[in-house]
GUNU-482250 format. One record per residue: x, y, z of N, C-alpha, C in turn. Coordinates in steps of 0.2 Angstrom, whole numbers, plus 2048, in hexadecimal, padded with zeros to 3 digits. Layout:
% GUNU-482250
XYZXYZXYZ;...
% end
This chain:
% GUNU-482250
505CF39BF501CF99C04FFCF99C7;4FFCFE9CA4FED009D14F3CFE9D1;4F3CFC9D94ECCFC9D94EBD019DF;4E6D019E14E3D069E34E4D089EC;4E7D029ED4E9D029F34F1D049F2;4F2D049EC4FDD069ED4FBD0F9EB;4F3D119EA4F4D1A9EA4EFD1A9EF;4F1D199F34EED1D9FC4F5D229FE;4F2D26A034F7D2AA054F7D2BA0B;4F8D24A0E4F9D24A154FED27A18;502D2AA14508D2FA18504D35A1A;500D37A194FAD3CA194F7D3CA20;4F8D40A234F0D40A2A4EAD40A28;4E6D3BA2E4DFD3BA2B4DDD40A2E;4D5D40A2D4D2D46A2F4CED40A35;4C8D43A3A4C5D3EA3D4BED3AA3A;4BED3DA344B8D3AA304B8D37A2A;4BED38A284C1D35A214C8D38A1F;4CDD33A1B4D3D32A1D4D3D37A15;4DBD3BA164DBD43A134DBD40A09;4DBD3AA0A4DCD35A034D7D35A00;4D1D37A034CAD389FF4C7D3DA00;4C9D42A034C8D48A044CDD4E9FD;4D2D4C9FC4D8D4C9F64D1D4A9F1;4D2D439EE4CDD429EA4C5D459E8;4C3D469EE4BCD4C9EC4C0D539EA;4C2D549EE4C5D5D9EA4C5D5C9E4;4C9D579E24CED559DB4C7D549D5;4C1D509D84BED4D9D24BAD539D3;4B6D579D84B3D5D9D94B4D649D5;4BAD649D74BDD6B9D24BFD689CA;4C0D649C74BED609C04B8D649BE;4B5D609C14ACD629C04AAD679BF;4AAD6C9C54ABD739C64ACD769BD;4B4D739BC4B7D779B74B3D749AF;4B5D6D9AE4B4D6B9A94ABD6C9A8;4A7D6B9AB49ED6C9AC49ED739AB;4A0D769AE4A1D809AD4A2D809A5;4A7D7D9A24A7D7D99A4A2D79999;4A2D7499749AD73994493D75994;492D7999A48BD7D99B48ED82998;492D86996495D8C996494D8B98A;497D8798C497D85984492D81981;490D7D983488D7997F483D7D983;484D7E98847CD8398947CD8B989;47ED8D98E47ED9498C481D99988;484D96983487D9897E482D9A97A;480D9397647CD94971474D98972;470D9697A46CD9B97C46EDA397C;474DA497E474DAB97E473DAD976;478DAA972478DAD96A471DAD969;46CDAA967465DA8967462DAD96A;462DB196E45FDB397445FDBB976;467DBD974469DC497646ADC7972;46CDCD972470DD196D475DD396F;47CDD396A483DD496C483DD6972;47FDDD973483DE197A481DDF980;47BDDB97F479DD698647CDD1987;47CDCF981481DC7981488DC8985;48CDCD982493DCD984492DD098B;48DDD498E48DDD499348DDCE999;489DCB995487DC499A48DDC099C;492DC0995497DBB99649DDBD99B;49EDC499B49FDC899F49FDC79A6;499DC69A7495DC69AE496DBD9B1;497DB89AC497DB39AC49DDAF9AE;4A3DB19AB4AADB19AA4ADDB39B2;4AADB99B14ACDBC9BA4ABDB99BE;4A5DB69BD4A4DB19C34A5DAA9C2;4A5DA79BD4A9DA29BC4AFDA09BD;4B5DA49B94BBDA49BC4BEDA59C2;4BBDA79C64BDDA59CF4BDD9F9CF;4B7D9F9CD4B7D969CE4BBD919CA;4BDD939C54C3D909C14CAD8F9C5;4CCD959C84D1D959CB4D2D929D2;4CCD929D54CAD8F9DC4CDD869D9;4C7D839D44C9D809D34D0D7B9D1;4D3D809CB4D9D7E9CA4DDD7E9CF;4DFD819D54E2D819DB4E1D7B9DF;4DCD7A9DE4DAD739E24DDD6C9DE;4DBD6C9D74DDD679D34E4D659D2;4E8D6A9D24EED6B9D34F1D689DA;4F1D6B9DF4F0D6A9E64EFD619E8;4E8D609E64E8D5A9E94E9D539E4;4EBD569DD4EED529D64F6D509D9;4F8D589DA500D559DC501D4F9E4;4FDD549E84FDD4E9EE4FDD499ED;4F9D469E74F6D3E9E74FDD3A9E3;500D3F9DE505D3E9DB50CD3D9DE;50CD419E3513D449E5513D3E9EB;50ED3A9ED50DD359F2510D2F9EE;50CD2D9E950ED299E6517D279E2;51AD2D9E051ED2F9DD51ED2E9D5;51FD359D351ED369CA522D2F9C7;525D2A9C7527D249C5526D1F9C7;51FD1F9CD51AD199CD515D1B9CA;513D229C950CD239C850AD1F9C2;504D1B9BF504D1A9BA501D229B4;503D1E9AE504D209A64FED269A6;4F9D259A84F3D279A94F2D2E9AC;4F6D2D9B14F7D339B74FBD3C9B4;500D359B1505D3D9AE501D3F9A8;4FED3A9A24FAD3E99E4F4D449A3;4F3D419A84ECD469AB4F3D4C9AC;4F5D4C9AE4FBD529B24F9D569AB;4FED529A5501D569A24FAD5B99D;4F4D5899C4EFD5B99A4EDD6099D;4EDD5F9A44EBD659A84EED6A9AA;4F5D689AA4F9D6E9A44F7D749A0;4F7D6D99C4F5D729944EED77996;4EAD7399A4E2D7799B4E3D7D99E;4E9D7C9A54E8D839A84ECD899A5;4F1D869A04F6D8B9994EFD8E995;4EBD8B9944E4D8D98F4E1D92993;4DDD919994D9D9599E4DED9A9A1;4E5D9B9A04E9DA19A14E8DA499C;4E8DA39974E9DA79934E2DAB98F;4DDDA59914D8DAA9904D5DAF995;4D7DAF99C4D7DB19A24DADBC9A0;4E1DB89A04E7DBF99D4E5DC1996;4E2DBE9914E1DC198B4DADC1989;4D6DBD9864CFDBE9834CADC1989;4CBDBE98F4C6DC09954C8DC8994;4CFDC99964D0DD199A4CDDD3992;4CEDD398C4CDDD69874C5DD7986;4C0DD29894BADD398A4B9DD698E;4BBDD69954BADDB99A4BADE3996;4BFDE59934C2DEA9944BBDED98F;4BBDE79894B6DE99834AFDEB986;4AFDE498A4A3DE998D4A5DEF98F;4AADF09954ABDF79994ABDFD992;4AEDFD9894AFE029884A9DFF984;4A4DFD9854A0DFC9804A2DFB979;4A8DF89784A9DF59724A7DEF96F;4A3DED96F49EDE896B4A4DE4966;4A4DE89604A7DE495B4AFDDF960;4B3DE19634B8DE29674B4DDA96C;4B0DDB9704AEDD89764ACDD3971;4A9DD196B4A6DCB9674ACDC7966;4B3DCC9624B8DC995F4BADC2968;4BCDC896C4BEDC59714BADC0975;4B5DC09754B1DB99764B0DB3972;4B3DB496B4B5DAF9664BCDAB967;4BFDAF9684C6DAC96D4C4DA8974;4C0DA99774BFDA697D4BBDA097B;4B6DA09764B2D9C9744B8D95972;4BDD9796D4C0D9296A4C8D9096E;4C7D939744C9D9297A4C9D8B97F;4C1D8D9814BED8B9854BBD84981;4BBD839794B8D7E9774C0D78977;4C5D7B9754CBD789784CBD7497E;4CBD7A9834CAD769894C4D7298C;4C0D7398A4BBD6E98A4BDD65989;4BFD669834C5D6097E4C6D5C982;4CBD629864D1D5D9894CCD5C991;4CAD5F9934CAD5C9994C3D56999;4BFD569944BBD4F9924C2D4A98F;4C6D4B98C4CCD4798D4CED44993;4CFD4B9964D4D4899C4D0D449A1;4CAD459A24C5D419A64C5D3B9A3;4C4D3999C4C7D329994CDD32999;4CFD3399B4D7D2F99D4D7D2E9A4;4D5D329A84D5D329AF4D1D2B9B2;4CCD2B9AF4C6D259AE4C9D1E9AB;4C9D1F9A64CBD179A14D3D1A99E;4D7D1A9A54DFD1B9A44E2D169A6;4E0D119AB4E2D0A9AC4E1D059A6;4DFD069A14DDD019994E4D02993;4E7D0B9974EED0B9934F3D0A996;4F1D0A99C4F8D0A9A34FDD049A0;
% end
């Protein structure tokens, strides 16, 4: 099992205030967070306060308004995750990485095939529904994103347990 000194990426230029290998790592854990904490608040909290709270046509508008500006930050995020996951990987090489690594790869995978697809399908289908004031339509398609998003929530509280206590199966 590789330790912690055989995944530095001394092939890498530093910077003059710290070497590009932990600078790769904050992006990497920071866009996580961004993403995977965006669903949990998104889903244990302003979920349930909105149903409680609103009525349909405020509600969907909100999620509307919320989405817009979340999903920038989804995609900011995944560019980075991606970006600074492979750097760490493609240093190490995919047949030293340990067991752990390629499980996180392959999840995050699956997470950004989910968040495409609600992006191109449930989202635009929401958009499209508050704009025509279609209610029944904008509820349907935020049901889809709900059971989505609670998907991905799954995997990436997974994936952060694998990422975390991935050397216990390595």
């Amino acid at each position: 099992m590789p330790t912690y000194k055989a995944l530095s990426l001394h092939f890498l230029p530093e910077t003059k205030s710290m070497p590009l290998e932990s600078l790769l790592s904050f992006l990497h854990i920071a866009s996580v967070t961004i993403w995977v904490g965006g669903m949990f608040f998104a889903y244990a909290c302003l979920r349930p306060a909105a149903a409680a709270l609103l009525e349909p046509a405020q509600r969907l508008r909100l999620w509307r308004a919320v989405f817009g500006r979340f999903f920038v930050w989804v995609w900011i995020a995944i560019a980075l995750i991606l970006a600074s996951g492979l750097a760490m990987l493609l240093q190490l090489g995919f047949a030293a990485a340990p067991r752990n690594w390629h499980l996180m790869l392959t999840s995050g995978l699956v997470m950004i095939a989910i968040f495409a697809y609600v992006y191109a399908g449930p989202y635009a289908a929401l958009v499209r529904a508050v704009e025509a004031e279609d209610w029944k339509a904008g509820g349907a398609a935020l049901g889809r994103i709900r059971q989505a998003v609670g998907i991905n929530l799954a995997l990436g509280v997974l994936t952060i347990a694998v990422a975390t206590l991935g050397r216990l199966i390595a």
